[in-house]
C-alpha positions in Angstrom: 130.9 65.3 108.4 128.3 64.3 105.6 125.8 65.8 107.5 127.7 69.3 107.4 127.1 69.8 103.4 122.9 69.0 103.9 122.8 71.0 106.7 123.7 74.4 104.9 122.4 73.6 102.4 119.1 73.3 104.0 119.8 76.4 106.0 120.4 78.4 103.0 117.0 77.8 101.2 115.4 78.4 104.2 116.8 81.6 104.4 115.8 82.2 100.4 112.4 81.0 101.3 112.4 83.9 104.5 113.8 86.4 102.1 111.7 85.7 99.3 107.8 85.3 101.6 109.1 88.6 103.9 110.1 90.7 100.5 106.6 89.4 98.8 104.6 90.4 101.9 106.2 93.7 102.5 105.7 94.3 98.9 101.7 93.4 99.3 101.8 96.0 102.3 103.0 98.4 100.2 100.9 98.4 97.2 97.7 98.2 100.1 99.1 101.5 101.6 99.7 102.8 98.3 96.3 102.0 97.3 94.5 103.5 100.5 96.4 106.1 100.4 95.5 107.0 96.8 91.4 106.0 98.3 91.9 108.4 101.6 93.0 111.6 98.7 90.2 110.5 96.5 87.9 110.6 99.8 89.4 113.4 101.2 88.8 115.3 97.4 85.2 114.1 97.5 84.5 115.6 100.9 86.5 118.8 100.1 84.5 118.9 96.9 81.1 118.6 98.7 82.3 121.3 101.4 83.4 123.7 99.2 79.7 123.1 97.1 77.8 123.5 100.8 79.4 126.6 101.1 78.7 127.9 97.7 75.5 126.7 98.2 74.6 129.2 101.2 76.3 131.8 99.8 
């Protein structure tokens, strides 16, 4: 029965540590898709920018 009280108790943090690494690395994968995302529009801005120039350009 003493072992009962250690036992949650070691359960528990480990489920805090779980929580805490899983919320911390879906947060990183967040702010990376938020950040290519943001790159792919700046890219896909560029290359619109350049087409639309290309075409001006040969008009």
């Amino acid at each position: 029965m003493s072992d009962l009280p250690r036992t949650s108790l070691q359960s528990n943090f480990s489920g805090l540590f779980y929580v805490r690494f899983s919320s911390s690395l879906y947060f990183a994968i967040y702010k990376l898709e938020i950040k290519f995302q943001f790159n792919s529009k700046l890219l896909g801005y560029s290359i619109c920018k350049e087409f639309i120039t290309l075409i001006y350009l040969m008009v």
